[in-house]
C-alpha positions in Angstrom: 111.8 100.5 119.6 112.8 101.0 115.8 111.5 97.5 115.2 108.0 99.2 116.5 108.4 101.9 114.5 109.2 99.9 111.3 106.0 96.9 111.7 103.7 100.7 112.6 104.9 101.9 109.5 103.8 99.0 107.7 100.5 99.0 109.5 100.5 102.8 108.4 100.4 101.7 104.8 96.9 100.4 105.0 95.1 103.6 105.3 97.7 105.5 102.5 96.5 102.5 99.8 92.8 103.5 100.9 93.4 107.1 100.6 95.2 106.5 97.3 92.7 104.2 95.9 89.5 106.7 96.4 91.7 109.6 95.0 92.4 107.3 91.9 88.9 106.1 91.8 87.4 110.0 92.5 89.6 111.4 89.4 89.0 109.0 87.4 84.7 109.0 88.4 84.9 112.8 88.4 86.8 112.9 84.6 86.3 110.9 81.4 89.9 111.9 80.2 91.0 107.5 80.4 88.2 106.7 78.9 87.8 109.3 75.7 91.6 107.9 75.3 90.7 104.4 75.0 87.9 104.9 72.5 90.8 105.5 70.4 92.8 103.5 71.7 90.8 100.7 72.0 88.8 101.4 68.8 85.5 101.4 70.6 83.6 102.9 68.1 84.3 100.3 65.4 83.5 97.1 68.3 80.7 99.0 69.5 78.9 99.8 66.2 78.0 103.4 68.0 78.8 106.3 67.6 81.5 108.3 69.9 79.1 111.0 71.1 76.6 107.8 71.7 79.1 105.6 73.5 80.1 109.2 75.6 76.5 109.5 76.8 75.5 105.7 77.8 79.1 105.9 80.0 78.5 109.4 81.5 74.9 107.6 82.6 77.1 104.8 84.1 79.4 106.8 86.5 76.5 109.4 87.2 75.0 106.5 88.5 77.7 105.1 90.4 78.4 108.7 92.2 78.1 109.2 96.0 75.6 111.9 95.0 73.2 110.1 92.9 69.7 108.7 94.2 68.2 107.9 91.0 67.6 104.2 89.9 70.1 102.7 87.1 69.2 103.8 83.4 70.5 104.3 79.8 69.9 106.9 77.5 70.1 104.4 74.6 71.3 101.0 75.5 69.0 98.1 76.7 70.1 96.5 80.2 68.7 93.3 82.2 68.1 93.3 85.7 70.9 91.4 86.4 73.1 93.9 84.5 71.5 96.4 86.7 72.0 94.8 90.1 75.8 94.3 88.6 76.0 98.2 89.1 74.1 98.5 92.1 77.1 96.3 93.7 79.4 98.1 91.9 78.2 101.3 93.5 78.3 100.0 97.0 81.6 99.4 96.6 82.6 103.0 95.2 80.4 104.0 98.6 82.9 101.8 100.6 86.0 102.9 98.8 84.7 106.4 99.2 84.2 106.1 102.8 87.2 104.1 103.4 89.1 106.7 102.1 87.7 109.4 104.0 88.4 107.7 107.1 91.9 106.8 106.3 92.5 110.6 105.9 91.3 112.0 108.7 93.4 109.3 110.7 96.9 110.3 108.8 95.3 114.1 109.8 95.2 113.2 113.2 98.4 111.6 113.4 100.5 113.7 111.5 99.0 116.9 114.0 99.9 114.2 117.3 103.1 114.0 115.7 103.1 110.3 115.1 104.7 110.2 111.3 108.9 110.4 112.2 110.9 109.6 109.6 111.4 105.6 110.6 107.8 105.4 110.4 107.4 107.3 107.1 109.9 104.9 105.1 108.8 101.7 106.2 105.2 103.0 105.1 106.5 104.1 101.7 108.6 101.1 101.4 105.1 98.8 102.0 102.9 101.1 99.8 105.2 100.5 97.0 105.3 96.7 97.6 101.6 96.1 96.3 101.5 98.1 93.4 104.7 95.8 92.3 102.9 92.5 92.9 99.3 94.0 91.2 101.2 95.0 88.5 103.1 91.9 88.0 99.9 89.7 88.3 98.1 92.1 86.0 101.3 91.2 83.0 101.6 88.1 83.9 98.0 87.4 83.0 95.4 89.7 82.9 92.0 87.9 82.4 92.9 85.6 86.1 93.4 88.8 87.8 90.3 90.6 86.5 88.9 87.2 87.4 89.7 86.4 90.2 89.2 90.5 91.4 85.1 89.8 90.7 85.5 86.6 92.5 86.8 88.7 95.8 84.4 92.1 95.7 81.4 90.2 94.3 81.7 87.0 96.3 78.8 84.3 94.7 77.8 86.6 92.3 77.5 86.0 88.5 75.9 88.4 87.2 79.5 90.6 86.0 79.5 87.9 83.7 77.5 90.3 81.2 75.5 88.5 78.2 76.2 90.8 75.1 72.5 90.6 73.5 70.7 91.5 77.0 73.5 93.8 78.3 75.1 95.2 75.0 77.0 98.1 77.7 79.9 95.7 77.7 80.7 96.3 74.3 81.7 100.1 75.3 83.1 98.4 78.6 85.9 96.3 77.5 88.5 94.5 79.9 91.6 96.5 78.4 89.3 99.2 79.8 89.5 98.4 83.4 93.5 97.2 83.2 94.0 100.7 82.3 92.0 102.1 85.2 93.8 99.5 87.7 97.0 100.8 86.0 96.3 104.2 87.0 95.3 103.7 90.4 98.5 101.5 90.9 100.1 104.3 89.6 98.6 106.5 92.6 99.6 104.0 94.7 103.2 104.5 93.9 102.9 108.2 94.2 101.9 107.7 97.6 104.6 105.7 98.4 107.0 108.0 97.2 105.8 110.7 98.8 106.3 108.6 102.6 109.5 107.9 101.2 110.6 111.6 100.3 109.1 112.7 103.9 111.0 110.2 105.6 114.3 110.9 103.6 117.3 111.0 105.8 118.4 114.8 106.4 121.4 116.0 108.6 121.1 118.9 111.0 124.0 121.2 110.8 125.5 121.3 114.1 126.1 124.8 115.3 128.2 125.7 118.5 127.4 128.7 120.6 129.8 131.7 120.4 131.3 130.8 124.2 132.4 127.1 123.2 133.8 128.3 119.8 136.0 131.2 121.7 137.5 128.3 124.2 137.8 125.9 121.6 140.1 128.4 119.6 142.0 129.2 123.1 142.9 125.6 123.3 
């Protein structure tokens, strides 16, 4: 029975790493706080050759784009873009749709099974225990080197496609898009990942019920 409970748990992780994901991905699409960092940090302005106000307004045009919400067709206030840079963030925004809706699902499941009573403690710790596993091994790909994993990420969510392999003089957007960019996003979601799984673990932390007698018992027990 608790080995049932321990492989569900694990099975339970899924849908926590989905929710996490498209609440790291919705604050992060909702907020430009990462990004306005790393134009400092990343000294965007001077690789770019635009200015920060400029740079601001061609990325708010990306992730309006790239919202649930939008209907309108990929543009740029100032940058040129190809049509294969285009269709590049028309993938890209089926995949936020997907993440999205993943998400939602995932939610509504833990709803219903945290209301059927499904999410004991056993359960809870070997689901917190498994959501922290990933964000570990992500992390530890992502030092150990960077450029495969980005790589080989575009490789699994864009399967046959080439056209993330942006050309700088048709798609100059890359230059206010660098790599260290998106390690920093992956960071943060990772980072959401681990709050989930620390959460599981502090609802399935071990507690002890204080054991009470009733007033009878604890007369005959003093009798004895």
């Amino acid at each position: 029975m608790k080995l049932k409970l321990i492989l569900g748990g694990a099975i339970l992780s899924l849908p926590v790493l989905l929710l996490a994901t498209a609440c790291g991905l919705g604050l992060l699409h909702i907020s430009d706080w990462l990004y306005r960092l790393d134009i400092r940090w990343l000294d965007i302005e001077a690789t770019s050759g635009l200015a920060k106000q400029e740079i601001l307004s061609n990325y708010h045009a990306v992730m309006q784009y790239l919202s649930p919400f939008s209907r309108s067709a990929f543009s740029l206030p100032s940058l040129k873009f190809s049509a294969e840079g285009a269709a590049h963030f028309a993938d890209t925004k089926r995949i936020f749709l997907g993440v999205y809706f993943a998400g939602g699902l995932s939610g509504a499941l833990l709803m219903v099974l945290k209301k059927a009573k499904l999410l004991g403690r056993i359960v809870c710790r070997s689901a917190g225990i498994a959501t922290l596993v990933l964000p570990g091994i992500i992390l530890a790909a992502m030092a150990l080197d960077f450029d495969t994993a980005f790589v080989v990420f575009h490789k699994l969510f864009f399967p046959g496609a080439t056209n993330w392999l942006f050309d700088y003089a048709t798609d100059p957007i890359i230059y206010i898009l660098p790599a260290a960019f998106f390690l920093h996003c992956a960071v943060f979601i990772a980072l959401c990942w681990a709050v989930a799984g620390a959460l599981l673990l502090w609802a399935g932390r071990k507690t002890t019920p204080k054991i009470t007698m009733p007033p009878q018992a604890e007369k005959e027990l003093a009798t004895v």
